[in-house]
TIROPA-168804 format. One record per residue (C-alpha): residue in one letter; x, y, z. Coordinates in pm, whole numbers, plus 50000, padded with zeros to 5 digits. Layout:
! residues N
aXYZ ...
END
This chain:
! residues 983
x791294081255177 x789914091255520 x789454127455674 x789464139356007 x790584175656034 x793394162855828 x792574147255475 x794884117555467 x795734092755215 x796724059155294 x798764041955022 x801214015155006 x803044022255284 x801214005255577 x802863987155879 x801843964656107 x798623979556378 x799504014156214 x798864033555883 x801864059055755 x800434087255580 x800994086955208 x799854122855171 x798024143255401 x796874178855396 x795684203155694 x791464216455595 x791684249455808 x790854255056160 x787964253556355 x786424239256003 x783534207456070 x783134179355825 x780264153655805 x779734118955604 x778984136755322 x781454155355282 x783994141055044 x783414122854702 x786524109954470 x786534113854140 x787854125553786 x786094161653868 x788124179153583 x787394151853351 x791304148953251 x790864114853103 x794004100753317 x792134074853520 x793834096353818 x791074103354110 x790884138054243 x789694142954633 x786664170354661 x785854176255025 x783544205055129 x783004219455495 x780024229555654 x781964269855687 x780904266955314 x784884260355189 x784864240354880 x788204221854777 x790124201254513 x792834179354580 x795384161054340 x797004136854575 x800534131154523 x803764120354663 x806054145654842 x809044148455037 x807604172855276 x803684177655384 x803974216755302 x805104214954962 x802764181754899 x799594199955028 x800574231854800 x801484212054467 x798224192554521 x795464216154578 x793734227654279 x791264246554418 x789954266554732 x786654281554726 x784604303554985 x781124295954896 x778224321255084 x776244286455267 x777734258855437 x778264224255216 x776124195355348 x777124169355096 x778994171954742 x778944142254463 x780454138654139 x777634124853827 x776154132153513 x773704159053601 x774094182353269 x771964173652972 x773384166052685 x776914158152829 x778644127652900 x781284146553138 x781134143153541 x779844174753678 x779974185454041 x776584188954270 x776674209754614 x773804206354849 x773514238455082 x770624241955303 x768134259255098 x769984255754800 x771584227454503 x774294240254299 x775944220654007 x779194235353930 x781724224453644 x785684222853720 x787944229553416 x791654234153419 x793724252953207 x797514242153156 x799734270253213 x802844282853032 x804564297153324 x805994282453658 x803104284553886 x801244255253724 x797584248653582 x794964266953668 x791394254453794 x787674271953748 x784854265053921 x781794272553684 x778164272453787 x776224253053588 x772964253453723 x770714254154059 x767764251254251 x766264274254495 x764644247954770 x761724249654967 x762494233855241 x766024225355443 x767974203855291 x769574169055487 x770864147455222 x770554136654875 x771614106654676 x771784101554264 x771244077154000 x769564066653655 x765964075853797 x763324049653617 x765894034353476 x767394060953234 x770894058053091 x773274086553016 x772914109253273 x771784110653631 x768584124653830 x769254139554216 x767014130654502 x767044153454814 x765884145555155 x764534174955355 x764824178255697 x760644174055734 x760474142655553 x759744150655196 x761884135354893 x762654165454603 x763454149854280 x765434165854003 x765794157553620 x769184178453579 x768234215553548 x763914211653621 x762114200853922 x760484166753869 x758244163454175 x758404159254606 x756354132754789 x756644126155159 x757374096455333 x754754081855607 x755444081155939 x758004108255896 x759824118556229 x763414125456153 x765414119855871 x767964087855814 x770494082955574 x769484078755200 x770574060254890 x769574047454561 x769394010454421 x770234012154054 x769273970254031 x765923972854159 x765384012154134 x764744016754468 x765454039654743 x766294029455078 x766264046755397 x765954041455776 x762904058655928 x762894071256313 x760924036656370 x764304023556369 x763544002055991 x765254000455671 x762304009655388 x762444005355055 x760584025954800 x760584020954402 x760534052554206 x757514040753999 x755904041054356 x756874069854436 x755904087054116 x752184078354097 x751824086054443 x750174116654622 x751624149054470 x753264165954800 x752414199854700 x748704191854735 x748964180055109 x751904197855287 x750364180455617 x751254142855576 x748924136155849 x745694155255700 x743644130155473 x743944123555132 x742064147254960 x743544143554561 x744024113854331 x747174097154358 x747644064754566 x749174061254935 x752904061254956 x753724022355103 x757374010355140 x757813978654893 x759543961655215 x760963968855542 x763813952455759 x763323956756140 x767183969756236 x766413978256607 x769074007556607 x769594039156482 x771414032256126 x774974058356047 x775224051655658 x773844031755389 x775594017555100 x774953997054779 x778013990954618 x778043988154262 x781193975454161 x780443945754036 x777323929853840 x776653896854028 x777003920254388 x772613922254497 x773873933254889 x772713964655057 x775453975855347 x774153990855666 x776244004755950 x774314012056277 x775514018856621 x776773987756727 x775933963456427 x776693961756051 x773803945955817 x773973928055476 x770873927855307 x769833910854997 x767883934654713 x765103920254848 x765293929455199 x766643890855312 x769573892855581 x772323876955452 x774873884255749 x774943904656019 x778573917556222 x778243927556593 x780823956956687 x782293959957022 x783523994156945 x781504032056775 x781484034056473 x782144065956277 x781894055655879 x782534024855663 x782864017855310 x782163984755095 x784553980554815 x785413954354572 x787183920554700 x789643895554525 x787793867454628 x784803860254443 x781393858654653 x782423884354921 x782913921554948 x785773940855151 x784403965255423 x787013998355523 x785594002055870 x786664033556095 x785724040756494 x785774061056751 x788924048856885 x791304058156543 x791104021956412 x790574015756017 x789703981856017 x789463960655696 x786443932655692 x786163904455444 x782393899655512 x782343894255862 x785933881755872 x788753912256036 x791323909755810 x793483938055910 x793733965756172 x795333998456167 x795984025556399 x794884063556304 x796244093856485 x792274106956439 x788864097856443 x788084091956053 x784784107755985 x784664094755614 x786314069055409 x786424068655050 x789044043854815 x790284061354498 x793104053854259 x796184083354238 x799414085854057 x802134063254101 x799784041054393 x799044006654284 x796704002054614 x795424024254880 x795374000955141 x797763971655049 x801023978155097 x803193977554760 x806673980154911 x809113949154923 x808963937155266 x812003938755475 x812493905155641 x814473910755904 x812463940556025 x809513921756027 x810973893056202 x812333910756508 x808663932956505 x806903898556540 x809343888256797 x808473921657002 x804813910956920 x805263876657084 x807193888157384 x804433909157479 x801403879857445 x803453859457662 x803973883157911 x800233890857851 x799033851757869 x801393840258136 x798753839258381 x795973813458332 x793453835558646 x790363847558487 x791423879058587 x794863893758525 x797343895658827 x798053928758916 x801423941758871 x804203944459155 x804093974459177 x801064001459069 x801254026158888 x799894046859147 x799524046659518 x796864060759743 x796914075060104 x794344087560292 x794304103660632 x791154115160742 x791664144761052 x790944135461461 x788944163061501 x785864183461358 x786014209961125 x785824245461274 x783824256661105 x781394228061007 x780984225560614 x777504204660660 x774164214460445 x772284212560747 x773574230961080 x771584210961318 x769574181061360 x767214180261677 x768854208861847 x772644187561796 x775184208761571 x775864186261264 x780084181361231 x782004174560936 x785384162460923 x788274172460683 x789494140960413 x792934141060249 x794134121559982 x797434118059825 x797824102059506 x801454095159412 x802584080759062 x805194055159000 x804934060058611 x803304084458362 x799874084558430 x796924107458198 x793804113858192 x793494106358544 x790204113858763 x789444109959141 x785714101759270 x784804100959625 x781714076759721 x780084078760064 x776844056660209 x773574077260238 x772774102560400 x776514107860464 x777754139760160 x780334150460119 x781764189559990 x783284175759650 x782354145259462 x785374143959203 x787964161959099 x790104161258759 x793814150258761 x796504164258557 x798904141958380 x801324130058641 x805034122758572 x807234095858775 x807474107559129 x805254134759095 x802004138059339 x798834153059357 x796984162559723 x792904164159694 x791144178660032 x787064175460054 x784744169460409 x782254147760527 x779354154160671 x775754138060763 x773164150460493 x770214133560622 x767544127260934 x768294089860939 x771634074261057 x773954055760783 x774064018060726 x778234022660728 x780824047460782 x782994037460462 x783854057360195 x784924050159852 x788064060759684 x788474052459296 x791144071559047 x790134061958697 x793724067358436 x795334058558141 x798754040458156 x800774047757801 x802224020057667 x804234007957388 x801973996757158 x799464021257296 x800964054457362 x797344072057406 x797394046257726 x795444018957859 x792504026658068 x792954013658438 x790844016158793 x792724016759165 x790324019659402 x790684031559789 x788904030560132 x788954052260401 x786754051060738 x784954081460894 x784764084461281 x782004074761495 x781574112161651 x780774122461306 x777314108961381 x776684104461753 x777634126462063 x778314112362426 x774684118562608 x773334106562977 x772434072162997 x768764066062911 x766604047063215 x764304023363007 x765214007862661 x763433985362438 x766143963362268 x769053946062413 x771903927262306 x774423909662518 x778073905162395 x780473879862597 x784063874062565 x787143855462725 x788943887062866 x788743906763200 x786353938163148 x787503968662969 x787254001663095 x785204019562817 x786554055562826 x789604035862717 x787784021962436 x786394051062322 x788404085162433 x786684106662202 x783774105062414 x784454100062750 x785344133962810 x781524141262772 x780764112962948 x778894114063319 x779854078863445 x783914081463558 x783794046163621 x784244039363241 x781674012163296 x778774028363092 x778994050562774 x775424065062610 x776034075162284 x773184097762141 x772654094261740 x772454131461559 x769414118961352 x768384086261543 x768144069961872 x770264067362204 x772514037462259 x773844026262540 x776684000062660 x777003980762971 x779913965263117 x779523942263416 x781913943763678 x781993908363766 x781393889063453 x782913895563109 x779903904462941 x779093941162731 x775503949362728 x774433972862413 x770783983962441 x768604008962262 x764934019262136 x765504016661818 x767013977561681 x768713993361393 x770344020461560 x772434000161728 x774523985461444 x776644009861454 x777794013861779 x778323974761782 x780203975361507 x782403997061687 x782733983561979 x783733951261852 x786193968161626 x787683983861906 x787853953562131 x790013935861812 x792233964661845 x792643968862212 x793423934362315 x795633930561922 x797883960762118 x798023941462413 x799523906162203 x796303887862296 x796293865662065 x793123840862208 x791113865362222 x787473856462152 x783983875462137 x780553857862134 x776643859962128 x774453836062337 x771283843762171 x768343846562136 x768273859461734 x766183890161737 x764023879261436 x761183897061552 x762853929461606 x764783926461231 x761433914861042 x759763946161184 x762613967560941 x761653941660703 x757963948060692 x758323980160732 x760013984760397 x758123967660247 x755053986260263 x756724011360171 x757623993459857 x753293983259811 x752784023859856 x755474031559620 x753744007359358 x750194019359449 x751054057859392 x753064048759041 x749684029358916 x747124055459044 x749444085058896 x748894062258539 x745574063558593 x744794097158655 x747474109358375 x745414087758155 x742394106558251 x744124144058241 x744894139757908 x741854122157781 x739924153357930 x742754173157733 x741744158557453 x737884163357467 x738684202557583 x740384201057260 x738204191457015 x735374214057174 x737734248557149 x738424238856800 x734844234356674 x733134259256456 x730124254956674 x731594252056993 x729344229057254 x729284241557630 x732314223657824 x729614202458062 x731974210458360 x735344197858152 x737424225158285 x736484215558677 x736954180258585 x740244187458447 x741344210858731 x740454183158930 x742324158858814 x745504184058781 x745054190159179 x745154150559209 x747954140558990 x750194172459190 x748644155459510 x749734120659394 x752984135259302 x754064150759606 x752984121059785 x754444097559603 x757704117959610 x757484117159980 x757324078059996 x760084077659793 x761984096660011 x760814074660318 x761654041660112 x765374052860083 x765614056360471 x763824027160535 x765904008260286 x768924023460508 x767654006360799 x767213976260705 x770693977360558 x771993986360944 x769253958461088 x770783931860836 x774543939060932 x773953938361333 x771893904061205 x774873889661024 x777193900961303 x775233885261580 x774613852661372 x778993852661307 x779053859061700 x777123830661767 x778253808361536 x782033813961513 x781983817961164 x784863824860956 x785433854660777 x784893837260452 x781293825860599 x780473857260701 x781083872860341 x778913843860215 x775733853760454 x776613893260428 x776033886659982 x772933865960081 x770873890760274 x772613925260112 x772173913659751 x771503946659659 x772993981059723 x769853998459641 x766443994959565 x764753998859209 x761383999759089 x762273966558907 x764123946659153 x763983948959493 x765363938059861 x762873912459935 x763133891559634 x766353892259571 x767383883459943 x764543853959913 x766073841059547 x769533839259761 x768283828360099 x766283799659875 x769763789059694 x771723786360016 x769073763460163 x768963736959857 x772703735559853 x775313739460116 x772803738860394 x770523711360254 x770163686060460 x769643656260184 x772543655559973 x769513641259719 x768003675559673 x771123690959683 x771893674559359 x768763678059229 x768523714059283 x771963718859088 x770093700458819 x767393725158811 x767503750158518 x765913785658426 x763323801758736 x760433822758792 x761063857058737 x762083883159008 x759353904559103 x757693922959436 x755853897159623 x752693897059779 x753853893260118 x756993886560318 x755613857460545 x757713833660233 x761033858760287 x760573856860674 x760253817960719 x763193810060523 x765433841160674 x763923817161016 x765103784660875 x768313798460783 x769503808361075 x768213773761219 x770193755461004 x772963776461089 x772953774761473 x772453734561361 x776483737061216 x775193741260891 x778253748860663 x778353782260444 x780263775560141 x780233782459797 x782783756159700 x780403724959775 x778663729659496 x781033718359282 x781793687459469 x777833678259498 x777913640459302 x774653644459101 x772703606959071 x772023594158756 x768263595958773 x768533630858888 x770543638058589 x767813628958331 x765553656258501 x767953679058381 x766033688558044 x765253726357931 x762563739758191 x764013723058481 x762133698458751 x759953708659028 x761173726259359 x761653702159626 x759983709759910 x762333724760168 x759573725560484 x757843696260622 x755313702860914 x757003721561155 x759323739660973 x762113718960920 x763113691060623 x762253657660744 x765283633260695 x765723596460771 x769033584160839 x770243555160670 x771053534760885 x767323531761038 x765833529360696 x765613492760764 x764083494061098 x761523509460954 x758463494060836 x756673486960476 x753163488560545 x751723524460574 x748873536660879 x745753533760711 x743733561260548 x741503559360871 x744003565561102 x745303592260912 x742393607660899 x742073611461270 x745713622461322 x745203649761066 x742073658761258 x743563661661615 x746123680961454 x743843706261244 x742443712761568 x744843721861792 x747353738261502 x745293748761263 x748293773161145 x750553740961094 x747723721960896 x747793748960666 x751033744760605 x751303707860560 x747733707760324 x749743731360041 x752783707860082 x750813678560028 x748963690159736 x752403693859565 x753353663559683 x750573647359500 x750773667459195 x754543650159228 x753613618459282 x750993614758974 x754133621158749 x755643586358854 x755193560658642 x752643531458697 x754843502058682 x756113523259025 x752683532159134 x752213495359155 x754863483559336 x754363504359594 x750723493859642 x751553466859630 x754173472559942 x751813488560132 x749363467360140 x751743436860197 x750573416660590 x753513407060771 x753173373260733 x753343374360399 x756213393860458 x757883370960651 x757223340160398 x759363359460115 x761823374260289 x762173338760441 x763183325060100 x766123348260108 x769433339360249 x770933370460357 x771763384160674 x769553414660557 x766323392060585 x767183384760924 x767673423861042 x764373426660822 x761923403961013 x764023416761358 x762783449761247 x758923442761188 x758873430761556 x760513460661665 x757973487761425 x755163468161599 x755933478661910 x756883507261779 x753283514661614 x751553505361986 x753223533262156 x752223552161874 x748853544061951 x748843555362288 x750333588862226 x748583620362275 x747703640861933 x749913663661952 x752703638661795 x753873646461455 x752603634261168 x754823617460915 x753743630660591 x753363613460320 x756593626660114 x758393610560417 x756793573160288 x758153577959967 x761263590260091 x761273557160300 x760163538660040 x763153547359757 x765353536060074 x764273504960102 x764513497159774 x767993504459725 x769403473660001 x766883446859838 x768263457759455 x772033450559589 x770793419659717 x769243404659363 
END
């Protein structure tokens, strides 16, 4: 039995994925029903075993059903209803017990607001045509204090023969009643808002989840010799009468806001106590033990535990917010049915002539079933045919999108702001054209542009679209802000619902769109500036272009007719200008501001693609001879992030002077509420104080906010023009370019918890210990590496900067941007034991100057065993400190990790490579001369050759590297490696 609007019975006439109606019946318009609202029962106490339905709406309409079988839904709803009342308040719950004294017949209790009623129902057979007739008698009620939210009943104290009512009000206190007399009210602690509420009848208990998000427990002997609520209507006012403090018996943590509660008492072994929350369902022992726990992927709306024919578990009717009853053995989905409504309550009841309300009874028709699993498996083929992660996209969509964005300016302009610097701010007129190739509803168009860039409408609503038919949306774009964008895209995405066969409310599906704005939306032609401050010089294979051919919209406006210069002048940014020599094939872009520029050589090389595509050019090729400007891009960097510092600095001093506002609050407070009131000792200046500084904070703090999203901008444009000069200059493929583009734009936007700097230094840090590490060792052993410090805003960028530096070095070295090389990385046996839970120490990715020091194999055994003494050492590292003390620095924290490192080997290694290093060369020479190998020979060949090697050394100047000593080991574990294939 489940009710929507409609009061439905489900009987034995259930297919497969959807439930028939047995009987349904139509409860009014415009009428609202709750959980509480129906109970099942034998109301008129007929003796027939037969269940009748009760269901009462909160428009105060009370209502009897007799569920039976008709031919038609009018005639069954009319034969079936027994009863219709109006009552004068609305009905927040209604339940069917034993609340009359002295009678062993089921009586009917009504909870109103402010009021309980108990009311008798009685029929009366009649002699004529129209039926039996059915009274509604009041029995009894009670006149409450305080709003009602709920109530549950039982054998209070454990008292057989009839049943006591407990009401919940709506402030936290629990009104018992003894049938017709008021037994007493207590509150519960910690009362914020009121959960659901029922009664244990094995351990006399009541349970019920507080706003603390916890399932309590409360025994009714607790409850009864606690404080009387009558003598402390405050719960948070001290005790000041005998009676001991309310304590729940247990509690069970649940973490989310709980929808029902239910202890099903159909059988006597069953001890479980069902909870349905927002996304979980609970099964708790009487004692407050879990003893399973269901995760939903869907919203609930109501459940219902009933009995089960296997012994040991319990059968849960389960019903969402998507018109699913679904029917749970434990934690086990049994069966799924479709609803055409959302079921707000669920109750199982036994009527005339049903032997099951959810079980189908029928004789099954074989053949029908057989070609409706057939169906079934034609669509999960069609479904699984595809192995891809994600599901191929049909042939043809459902729905196609065109865009067309106009070639000139609206007249006139639509933008917020009129003008920026004395320049008129443009917008430009957007249409889109969606077109459907099947039935399509629900459908709903968004339009996403990069700040500052607005635009006049955001999203518009679809109506449901037939085959063929089409739908035209019209909005401008404009520039909303005193900064320039990062890009010129915008985002199209038309969110629908595709009906289907098995599915005719439709499945929910995304197409998405993009669609490019024009440059003079943002920048009008302007007279070439004299003096700029950054440059960048773009070469390719072709004869010069003339530029007014490149860009027409402008050269109108332009002053040079040679079309060999064009200054374009930013609404809300800098001037940009480009070059183009007459004898070479070179394009010069320069500019104040770095950033600015991004855009316009973005364009340009856009345009070039274009122009020389038109012209079958296939060769065609465009490149950047460098320098990197580092400096100029970690100037955005640093830039935002002190911006980032300020934002952090205003957030903790607006804490701390919140902290203080209301601690003055507090004492003001207490003083204006004393009898005897103490003078203020300058409290109200302090506290006017401290209001001017938290508004001052505020506004500030506001104000670097808004600053952080523009700087945030630029360093978006600053990192594109970076990844566009580094593909310039590098060739790289388009594939490699997406690669570096993810690496230094992980983010779209900043947030408080995770920012630009280390996000881009997490990624940056990955690429360099796998594609573009230059030992395939710590390649291996950094895919061995688990779990990683956690994200947060660092205390500098000098880290961020150096590897952003090393990057691109590795880059312009041919390092190789790939993704796939990963997988093909060959990890070593001993690096595969370091692969335990917590992961091994970072290798260290910088050796002295900056870059990873790496000995080829083939001169490992040129190279000899004995190591410079500590003297020598000791001198290099002198000469060195002195001239690059910087350097030093840098080497001193990468050899105190190296040691830390190296005491984690174990001694039988320790000693073997003492005892290497101290080996002489003769002695050398007398055991590799016991070996008869051709490697001995290349060995002692090579200790002639290292010490010649060592006197140069000697003679060099100080300014020679030093070999560190993580380079010794490194030399070390090589050498070992030929004499182990030799034994």
């Amino acid at each position: 039995m489940t009710t929507g609007r409609w009061l439905q019975a489900r009987g034995g006439s259930m297919s497969l994925f959807k439930a028939r109606d047995w009987w349904s019946a139509t409860l009014g318009e415009g009428e609202e029903f709750d959980q509480g609202c129906l109970c099942v029962g034998d109301v008129d106490n007929s003796g027939t075993g037969h269940d009748k339905v009760v269901v009462g709406s909160y428009m105060g309409m009370l209502r009897i059903f007799s569920p039976h079988a008709s031919k038609t839904i009018e005639g069954g709803q009319a034969d079936a209803q027994l009863l219709e009342v109006q009552l004068q308040n609305a009905i927040i719950q209604v339940e069917l017990g034993k609340f009359v004294s002295c009678s062993e017949l089921l009586h009917l209790a009504v909870l109103h607001p402010r009021k309980l009623s108990v009311y008798s129902v009685s029929g009366t057979a009649g002699n004529v045509e129209h039926g039996d007739q059915y009274q509604l008698k009041l029995v009894y009620e009670h006149n409450l204090q305080r709003t009602a939210c709920n109530m549950t009943y039982g054998t209070f104290g454990g008292v057989t023969g009839h049943h006591s009512l407990c009401i919940q009000s709506m402030d936290g206190m629990l009104m018992f009643f003894e049938q017709d007399s008021y037994s007493f009210g207590r509150f519960l602690p910690g009362f914020l808002l009121p959960g659901p509420l029922t009664y244990n009848p094995r351990t006399d208990s009541f349970l019920t989840v507080s706003s603390a998000r916890e399932l309590e427990s409360y025994k009714y002997e607790t409850l009864a010799v606690a404080t009387e609520a009558e003598s402390r209507q405050d719960p948070n006012l001290p005790l000041k009468t005998g009676g001991k403090r309310l304590t729940p018996d247990w509690v069970f943590v649940l973490g989310e806001q709980a929808l029902d509660l239910c202890v099903p008492s159909f059988s006597h072994a069953s001890s479980h106590i069902f909870i349905l929350g927002e996304r979980n369902i609970y099964c708790l022992r009487d004692n407050g033990q879990i003893h399973f726990m269901k995760k939903l992927e869907f919203n609930p709306s109501c459940f219902l535990p009933y009995a089960s024919v296997t012994d040991g578990t319990t059968n849960l009717l389960l019903g969402n917010h998507t018109n699913m009853l679904l029917v749970y053995q434990d934690v086990t989905l049994k069966w799924a049915s479709q609803l055409s409504f959302i079921p707000v309550a669920v109750r199982v009841a036994n009527f005339l002539d049903v032997k099951g309300v959810v079980v189908d009874a029928r004789e099954a028709d074989y053949e029908q079933v057989e070609a409706e699993m057939k169906k079934l498996q034609k669509f999960i083929r069609e479904a699984t045919r595809t192995q891809d992660i994600l599901p191929k996209t049909d042939s043809e969509d459902d729905l196609c999108i065109t865009t067309t964005v106009s070639s000139s300016m609206d007249n006139p302009s639509q933008a917020l702001i009129h003008d920026i610097n004395g320049l008129p701010v443009p917008s430009v007129t957007v249409q889109v054209k969606v077109k459907a190739s099947s039935v399509v509803k629900s459908s709903k168009l968004s339009i996403g542009v990069q700040p500052p860039l607005a635009v006049t409408q955001e999203q518009f609503v679809l109506e449901a679209m037939g085959v063929g038919s089409s739908k035209v949306v019209v909005f401008s774009a404009f520039l909303n802000g005193h900064y320039p964008p990062a890009d010129l895209t915008g985002d199209i995405t038309v969110s629908y619902s595709s009906p289907t066969e098995l599915n005719p409310k439709g499945v929910p599906k995304v197409l998405q769109s993009r669609f490019n704005l024009p440059p003079s939306l943002v920048c009008v032609a302007c007279p070439p500036p004299k003096a700029t401050k950054f440059k960048i010089t773009v070469d390719t294979n072709q004869p010069p272009v003339d530029l007014s051919s490149i860009f027409r919209e402008f050269s109108a406006k332009s002053e040079d007719k040679d079309g060999n210069s064009l200054a374009f002048q930013l609404l809300s940014g800098a001037k940009v200008t480009v070059l183009a020599s007459k004898t070479s094939q070179r394009y010069r872009i320069q500019s104040d501001s770095f950033e600015d520029m991004w855009l316009v050589v973005k364009e340009l090389v856009h345009r070039f693609d274009q122009h020389f595509s038109k012209l079958g050019i296939k060769d065609f090729k465009k490149s950047f001879s460098g320098p990197l400007p580092l400096e100029e891009y970690f100037l955005s960097v640093d830039n935002h992030f002190q911006l980032r510092v300020s934002a952090q600095k205003y957030q903790d001093l607006l804490s701390e002077r919140a902290v203080q506002f209301r601690a003055i609050q507090r004492r003001l407070l207490t003083r204006f509420k004393d009898k005897t009131p103490a003078p203020l000792q300058n409290l109200d200046t302090l506290m006017d104080a401290t209001y001017s500084q938290v508004m001052a904070l505020a506004e500030a703090a506001e104000e670097n906010r808004a600053l952080l999203e523009e700087a945030f901008v630029r360093l978006r444009s600053a990192t594109h023009l970076l990844v566009l000069l580094l593909s310039l200059w590098q060739g790289l493929t388009p594939d490699q370019t997406s690669i570096l583009e993810a690496t230094l734009l992980p983010l779209l936007q900043d947030t408080p918890q995770l920012g630009w700097e280390e996000s881009c230094d997490a990624a940056v840090s990955h690429l360099l210990r796998t594609c573009l590490s230059q030992n395939p060792k710590d390649q291996a052993t950094s895919l061995a590496q688990t779990g990683g410090s956690v994200l947060g805003l660092p205390s500098d960028t000098a880290r961020l900067k150096k590897h952003i530096t090393l990057l691109c070095e590795r880059i312009g070295k041919g390092g190789r941007l790939t993704l796939a090389s990963e997988a093909n990385v060959q990890v070593p046996a001993q690096v595969q034991n370091l692969a335990v839970p917590g992961g091994v120490e970072p290798i260290a990715e910088l050796a002295g100057d900056g870059e990873e020091i790496e000995v080829p194999q083939e001169a490992t055994k040129f190279i000899k065993k004995k190591q410079p003494s500590k003297k020598t050492k000791k001198e290099k590292e002198k000469k060195e400190v002195s001239k690059e003390p910087s350097e030093a620095s840098v080497k001193e924290e990468e050899l105190i990790k190296e040691t830390k490192k190296e005491k984690k080997e174990s001694s039988k290694e320790k000693k073997d490579s003492k005892k290497e290093s101290t080996k002489e060369p003769k002695e050398e020479a007398k055991k590799e001369s016991k070996k008869e190998s051709s490697s001995s020979k290349e060995k002692k060949e090579s200790s002639k050759e290292k010490k010649e090697k060592e006197k140069e050394k000697e003679g060099k100047e100080a300014g020679d590297k030093k070999v560190s000593r993580r380079s010794s080991v490194k030399v070390k574990e090589k050498k070992k490696e030929p004499e182990a294939a030799e034994g």
